[in-house]
VEXDREN-2710 file (C-alpha; in Angstrom, 1 decimal):
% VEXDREN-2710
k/r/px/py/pz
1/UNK/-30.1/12.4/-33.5
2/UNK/-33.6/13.5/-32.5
3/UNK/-34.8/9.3/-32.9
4/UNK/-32.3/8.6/-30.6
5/UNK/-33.2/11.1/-28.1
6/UNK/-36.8/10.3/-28.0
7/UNK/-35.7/6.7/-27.9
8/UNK/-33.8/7.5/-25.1
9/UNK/-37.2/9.5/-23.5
10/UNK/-39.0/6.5/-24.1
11/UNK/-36.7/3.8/-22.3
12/UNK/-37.1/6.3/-19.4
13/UNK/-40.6/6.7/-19.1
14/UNK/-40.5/2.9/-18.7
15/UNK/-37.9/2.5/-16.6
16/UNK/-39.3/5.3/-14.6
17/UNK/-42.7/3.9/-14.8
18/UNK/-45.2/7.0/-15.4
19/UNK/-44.2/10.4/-17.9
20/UNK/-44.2/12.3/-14.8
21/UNK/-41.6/10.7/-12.8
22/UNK/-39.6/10.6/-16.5
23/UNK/-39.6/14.2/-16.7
24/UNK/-38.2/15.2/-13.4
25/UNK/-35.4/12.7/-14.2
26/UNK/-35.1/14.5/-17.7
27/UNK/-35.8/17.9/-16.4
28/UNK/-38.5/18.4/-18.9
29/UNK/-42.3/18.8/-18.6
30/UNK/-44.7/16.0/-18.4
31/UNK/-46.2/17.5/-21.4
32/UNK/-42.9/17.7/-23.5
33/UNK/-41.9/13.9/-22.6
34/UNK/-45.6/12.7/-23.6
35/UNK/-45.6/14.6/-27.5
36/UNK/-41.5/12.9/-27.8
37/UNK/-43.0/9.7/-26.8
38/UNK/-46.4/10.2/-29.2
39/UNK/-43.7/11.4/-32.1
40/UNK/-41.9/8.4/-31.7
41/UNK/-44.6/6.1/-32.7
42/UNK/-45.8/8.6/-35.0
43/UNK/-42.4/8.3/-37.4
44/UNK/-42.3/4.7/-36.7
45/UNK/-46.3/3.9/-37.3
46/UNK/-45.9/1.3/-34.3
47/UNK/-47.8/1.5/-30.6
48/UNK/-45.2/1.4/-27.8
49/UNK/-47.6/2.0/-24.8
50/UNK/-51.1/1.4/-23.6
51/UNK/-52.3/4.8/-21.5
52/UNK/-54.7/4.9/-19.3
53/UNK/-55.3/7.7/-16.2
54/UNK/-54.3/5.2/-14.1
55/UNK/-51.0/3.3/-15.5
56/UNK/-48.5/2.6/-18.8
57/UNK/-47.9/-0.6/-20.1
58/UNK/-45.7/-2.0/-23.0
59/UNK/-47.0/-3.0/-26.0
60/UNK/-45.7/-6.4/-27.2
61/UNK/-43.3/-4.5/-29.4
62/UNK/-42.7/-2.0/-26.8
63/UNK/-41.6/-4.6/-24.7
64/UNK/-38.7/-5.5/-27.5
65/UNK/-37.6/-2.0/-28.5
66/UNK/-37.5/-1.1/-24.4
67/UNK/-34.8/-4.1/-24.4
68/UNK/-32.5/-2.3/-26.8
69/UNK/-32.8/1.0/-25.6
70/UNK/-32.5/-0.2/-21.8
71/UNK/-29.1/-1.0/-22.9
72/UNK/-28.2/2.4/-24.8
73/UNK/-29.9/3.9/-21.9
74/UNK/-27.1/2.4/-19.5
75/UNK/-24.5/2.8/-22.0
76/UNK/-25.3/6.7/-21.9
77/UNK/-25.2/6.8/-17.9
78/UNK/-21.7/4.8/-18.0
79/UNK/-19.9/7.7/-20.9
80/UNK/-21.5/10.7/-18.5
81/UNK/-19.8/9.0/-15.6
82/UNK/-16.9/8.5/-17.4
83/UNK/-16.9/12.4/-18.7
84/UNK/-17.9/13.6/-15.2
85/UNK/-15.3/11.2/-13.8
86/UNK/-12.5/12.8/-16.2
87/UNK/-13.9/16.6/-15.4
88/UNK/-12.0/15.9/-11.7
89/UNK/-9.0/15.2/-13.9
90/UNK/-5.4/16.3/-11.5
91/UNK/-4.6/19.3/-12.3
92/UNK/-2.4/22.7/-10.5
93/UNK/0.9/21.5/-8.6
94/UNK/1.5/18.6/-6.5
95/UNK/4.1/19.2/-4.0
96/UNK/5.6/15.9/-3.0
97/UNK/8.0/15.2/-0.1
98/UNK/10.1/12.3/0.4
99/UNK/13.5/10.6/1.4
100/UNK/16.4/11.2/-1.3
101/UNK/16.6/8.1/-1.4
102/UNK/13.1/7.2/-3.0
103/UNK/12.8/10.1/-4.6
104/UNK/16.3/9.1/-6.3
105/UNK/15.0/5.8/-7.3
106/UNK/11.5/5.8/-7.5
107/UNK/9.3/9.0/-7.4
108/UNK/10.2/10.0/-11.3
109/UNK/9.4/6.5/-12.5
110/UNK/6.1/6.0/-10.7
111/UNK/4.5/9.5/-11.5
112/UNK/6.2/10.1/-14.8
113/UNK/3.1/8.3/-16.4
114/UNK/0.6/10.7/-14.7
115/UNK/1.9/13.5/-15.2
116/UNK/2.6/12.3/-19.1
117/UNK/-1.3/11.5/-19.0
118/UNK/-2.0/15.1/-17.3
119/UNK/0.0/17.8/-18.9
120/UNK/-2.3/20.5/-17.2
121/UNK/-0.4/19.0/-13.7
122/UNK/2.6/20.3/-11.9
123/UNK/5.1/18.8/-9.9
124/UNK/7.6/20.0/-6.7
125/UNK/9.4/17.4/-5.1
126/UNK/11.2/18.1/-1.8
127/UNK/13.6/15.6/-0.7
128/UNK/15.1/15.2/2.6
129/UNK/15.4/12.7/5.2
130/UNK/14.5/15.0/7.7
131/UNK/10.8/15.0/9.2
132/UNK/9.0/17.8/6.8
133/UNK/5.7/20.2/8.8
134/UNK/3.2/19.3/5.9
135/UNK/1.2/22.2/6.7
136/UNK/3.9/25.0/6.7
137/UNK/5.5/23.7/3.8
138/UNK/2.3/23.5/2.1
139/UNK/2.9/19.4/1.3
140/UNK/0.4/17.9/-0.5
141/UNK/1.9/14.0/0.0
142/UNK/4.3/12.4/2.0
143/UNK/6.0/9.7/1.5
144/UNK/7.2/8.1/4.5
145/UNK/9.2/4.8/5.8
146/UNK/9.1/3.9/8.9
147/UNK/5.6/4.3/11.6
148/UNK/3.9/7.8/11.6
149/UNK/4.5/9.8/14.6
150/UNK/2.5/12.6/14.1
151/UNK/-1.3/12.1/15.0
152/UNK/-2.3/14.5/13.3
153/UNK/-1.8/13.5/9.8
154/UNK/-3.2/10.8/7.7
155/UNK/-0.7/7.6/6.8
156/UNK/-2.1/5.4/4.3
157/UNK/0.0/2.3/4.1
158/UNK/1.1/1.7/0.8
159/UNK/3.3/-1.3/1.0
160/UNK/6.6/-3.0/3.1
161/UNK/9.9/-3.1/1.7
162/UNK/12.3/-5.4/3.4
163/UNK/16.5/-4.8/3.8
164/UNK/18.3/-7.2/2.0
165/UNK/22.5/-6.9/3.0
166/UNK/24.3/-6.9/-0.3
167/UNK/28.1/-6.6/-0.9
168/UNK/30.1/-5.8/-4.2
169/UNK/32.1/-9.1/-5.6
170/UNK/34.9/-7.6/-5.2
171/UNK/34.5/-7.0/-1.7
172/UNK/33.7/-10.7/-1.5
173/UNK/36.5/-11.5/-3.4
174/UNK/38.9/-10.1/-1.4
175/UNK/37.2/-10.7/2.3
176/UNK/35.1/-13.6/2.2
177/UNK/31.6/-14.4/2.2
178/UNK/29.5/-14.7/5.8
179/UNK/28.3/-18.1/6.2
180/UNK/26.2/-17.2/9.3
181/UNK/25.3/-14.0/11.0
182/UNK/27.9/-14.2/13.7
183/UNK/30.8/-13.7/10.7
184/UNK/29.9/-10.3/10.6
185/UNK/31.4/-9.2/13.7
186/UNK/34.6/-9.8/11.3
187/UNK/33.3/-7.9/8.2
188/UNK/33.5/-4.2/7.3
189/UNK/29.7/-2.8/7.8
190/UNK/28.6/0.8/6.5
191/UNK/26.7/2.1/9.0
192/UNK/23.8/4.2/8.2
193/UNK/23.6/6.8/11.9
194/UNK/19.9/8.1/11.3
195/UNK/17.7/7.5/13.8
196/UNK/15.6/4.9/12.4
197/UNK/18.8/2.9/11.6
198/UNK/20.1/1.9/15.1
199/UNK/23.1/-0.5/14.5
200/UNK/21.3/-3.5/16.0
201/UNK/20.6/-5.9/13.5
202/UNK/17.8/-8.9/13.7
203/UNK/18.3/-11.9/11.6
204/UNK/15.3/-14.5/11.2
205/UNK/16.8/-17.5/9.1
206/UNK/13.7/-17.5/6.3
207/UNK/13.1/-21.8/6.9
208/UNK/13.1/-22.2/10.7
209/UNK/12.1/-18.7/12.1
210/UNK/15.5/-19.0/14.0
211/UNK/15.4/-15.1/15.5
212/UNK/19.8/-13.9/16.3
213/UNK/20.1/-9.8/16.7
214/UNK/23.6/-8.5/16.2
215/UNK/25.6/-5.0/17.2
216/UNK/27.4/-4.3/14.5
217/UNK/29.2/-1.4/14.0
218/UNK/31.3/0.0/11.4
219/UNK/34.2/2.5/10.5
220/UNK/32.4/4.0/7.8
221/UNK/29.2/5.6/8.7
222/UNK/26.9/7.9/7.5
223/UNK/23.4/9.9/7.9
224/UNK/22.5/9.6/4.3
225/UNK/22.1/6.6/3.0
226/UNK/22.6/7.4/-0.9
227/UNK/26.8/7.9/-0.1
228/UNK/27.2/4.9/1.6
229/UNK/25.2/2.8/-1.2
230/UNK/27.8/4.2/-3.1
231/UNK/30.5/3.0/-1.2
232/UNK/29.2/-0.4/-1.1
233/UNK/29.2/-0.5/-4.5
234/UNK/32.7/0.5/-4.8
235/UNK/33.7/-2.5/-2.6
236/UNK/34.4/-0.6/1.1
237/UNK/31.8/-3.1/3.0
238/UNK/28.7/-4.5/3.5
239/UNK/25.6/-2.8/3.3
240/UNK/21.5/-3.0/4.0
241/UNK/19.6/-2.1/1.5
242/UNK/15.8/-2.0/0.2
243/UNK/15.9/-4.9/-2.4
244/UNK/13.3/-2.4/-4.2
245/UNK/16.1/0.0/-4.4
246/UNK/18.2/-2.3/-6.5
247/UNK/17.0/-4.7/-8.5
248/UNK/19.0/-4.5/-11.6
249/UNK/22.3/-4.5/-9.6
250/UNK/21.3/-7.6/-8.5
251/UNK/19.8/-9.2/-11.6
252/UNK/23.2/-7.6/-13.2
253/UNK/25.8/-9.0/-10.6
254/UNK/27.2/-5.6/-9.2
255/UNK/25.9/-6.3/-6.2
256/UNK/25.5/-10.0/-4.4
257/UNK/23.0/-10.6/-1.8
258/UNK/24.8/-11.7/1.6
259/UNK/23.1/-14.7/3.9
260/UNK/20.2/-15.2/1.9
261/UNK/18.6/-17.7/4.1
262/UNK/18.4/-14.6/6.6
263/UNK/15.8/-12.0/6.7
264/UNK/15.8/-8.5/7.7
265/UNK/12.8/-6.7/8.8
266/UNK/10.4/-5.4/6.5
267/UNK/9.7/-1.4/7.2
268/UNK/6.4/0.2/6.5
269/UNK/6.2/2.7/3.5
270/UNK/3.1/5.3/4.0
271/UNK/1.4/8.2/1.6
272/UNK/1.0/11.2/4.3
273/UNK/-1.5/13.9/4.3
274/UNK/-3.1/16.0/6.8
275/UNK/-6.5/14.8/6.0
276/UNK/-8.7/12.1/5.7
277/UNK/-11.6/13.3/3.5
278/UNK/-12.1/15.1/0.8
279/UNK/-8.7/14.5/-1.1
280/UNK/-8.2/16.5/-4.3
281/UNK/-7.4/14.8/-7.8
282/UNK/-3.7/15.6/-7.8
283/UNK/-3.3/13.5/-4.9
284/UNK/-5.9/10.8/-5.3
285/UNK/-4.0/10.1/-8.7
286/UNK/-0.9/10.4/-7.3
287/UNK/-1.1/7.8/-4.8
288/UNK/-2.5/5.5/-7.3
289/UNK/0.0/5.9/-9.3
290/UNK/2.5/5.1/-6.3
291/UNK/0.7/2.0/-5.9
292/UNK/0.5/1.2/-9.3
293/UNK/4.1/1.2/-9.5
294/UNK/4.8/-1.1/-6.2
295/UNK/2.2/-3.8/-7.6
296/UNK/4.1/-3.5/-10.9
297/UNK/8.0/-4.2/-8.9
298/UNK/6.4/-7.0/-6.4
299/UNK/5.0/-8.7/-9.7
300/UNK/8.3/-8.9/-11.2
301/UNK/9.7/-10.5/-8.2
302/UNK/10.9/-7.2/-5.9
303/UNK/10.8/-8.0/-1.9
304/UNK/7.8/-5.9/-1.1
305/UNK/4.4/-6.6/0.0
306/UNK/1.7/-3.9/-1.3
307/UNK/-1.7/-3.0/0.6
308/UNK/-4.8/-3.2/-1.6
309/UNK/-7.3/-0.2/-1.4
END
């Protein structure tokens, strides 16, 4: 181990260009990196470098050995970056607000690999669809749909999810299948009544950018949209849901996308936090992680588009 570590002195007094400027890197004395160096080529019987008072210079077989220890020299800075990098490991207890709907869905399955990775890392999730004061209820992360209307907190777009309208066969079965928007007006809609759900609906046909909006309305409605998905699933009418949120109903044939060729619009999915700088590791990772798992769903074919870093 000690050959290494002068070879490692040695690789930085040339990269470094003079003993001195090596041993403030090294934080060691001038005199202590000179006798590693002189032992070095003491054990090996070889000349590494010419000294003079005014400059070093590599012997010719200084100039070989420096090009293998360059490259443990690096190696060495990369593992202590690494280690350093793994010191701010997530750690203590994220506390995590979001709608029950994603937090139903898709919270557990995107952290559950962090926080199998980080043992040392807690986890409180509050779900509501109510609008949550980060700051009293000591949130770390938000996770929001819709435009932020507080200024004063951070929204870092994740992604867009887009509504897909999707129907149970045998709701189908029994009352038809819309051929255009317009047949609707003749179908039972559930009707989600939050605010960000008014019960205008914009269709743009996905070929010609045809645009039609529709006022639909419903005799089932509901603030929460986790008992009416439930509904539409039993058959009691047509409902719009985030084609994220149901993937293998689809892919399984409990539920049937309605008008296909018509779009309806995408909604904006943010990570909240009240600041900007200085993030700690439990939230760093855990928006990574967030994003890791939306990249993973829109590669296997989910109706979302995620933002890069």
């Amino acid at each position: 181990m000690e050959h290494l570590k002068r070879l490692a002195v040695f690789a930085q007094v040339v990269e470094s260009g003079s003993m001195t400027a090596a041993a403030r890197l090294l934080e060691m004395s001038p005199s202590a990196v000179s006798q590693q160096v002189r032992q070095l080529e003491q054990e090996t019987g070889v000349v590494l470098l010419h000294r003079s008072t005014r400059q070093l210079t590599l012997t010719a077989v200084g100039e070989g050995v420096y090009e293998h220890c360059r490259d443990m020299l690096h190696a060495s800075r990369a593992a202590e970056a690494l280690l350093a990098a793994q010191q701010d490991a997530p750690s203590g207890e994220l506390r995590i607000a979001s709608t029950i709907m994603f937090g139903a869905q898709h919270l557990g399955r995107a952290l559950a690999p962090l926080l199998l990775d980080y043992p040392q890392l807690g986890l409180r999730i509050l779900s509501t669809n109510d609008p949550v004061d980060l700051i009293a209820e000591r949130v770390d992360l938000a996770i929001r749909l819709g435009e932020a209307e507080d200024s004063n907190l951070v929204a870092r777009k994740l992604g867009s999810l887009r509504y897909v309208l999707v129907a149970a066969p045998a709701y189908l079965a029994r009352m038809g299948t819309p051929a255009e928007p317009e047949d609707l007006q003749q179908h039972q809609m559930l009707i989600l009544t939050s605010r960000n759900n008014p019960t205008r609906f914009p269709f743009t046909h996905l070929h010609s950018g045809e645009e039609r909006v529709l006022e639909l309305n419903g005799r089932i409605q509901g603030n929460e949209s986790q008992a009416l998905a439930t509904l539409n699933q039993q058959g009691l009418g047509l409902f719009h849901r985030f084609e994220l949120d149901i993937q293998p109903e689809l892919a399984a044939g409990s539920l049937v996308r309605v008008l296909p060729q018509w779009q309806l619009p995408q909604v904006n999915l943010y990570a909240v936090t009240t600041s900007r700088e200085a993030l700690p590791a439990k939230v760093r990772y855990a928006i990574a992680a967030l994003r890791h798992y939306l990249l993973q769903a829109q590669h296997a074919g989910a109706a979302i588009e995620v933002v890069a870093e």
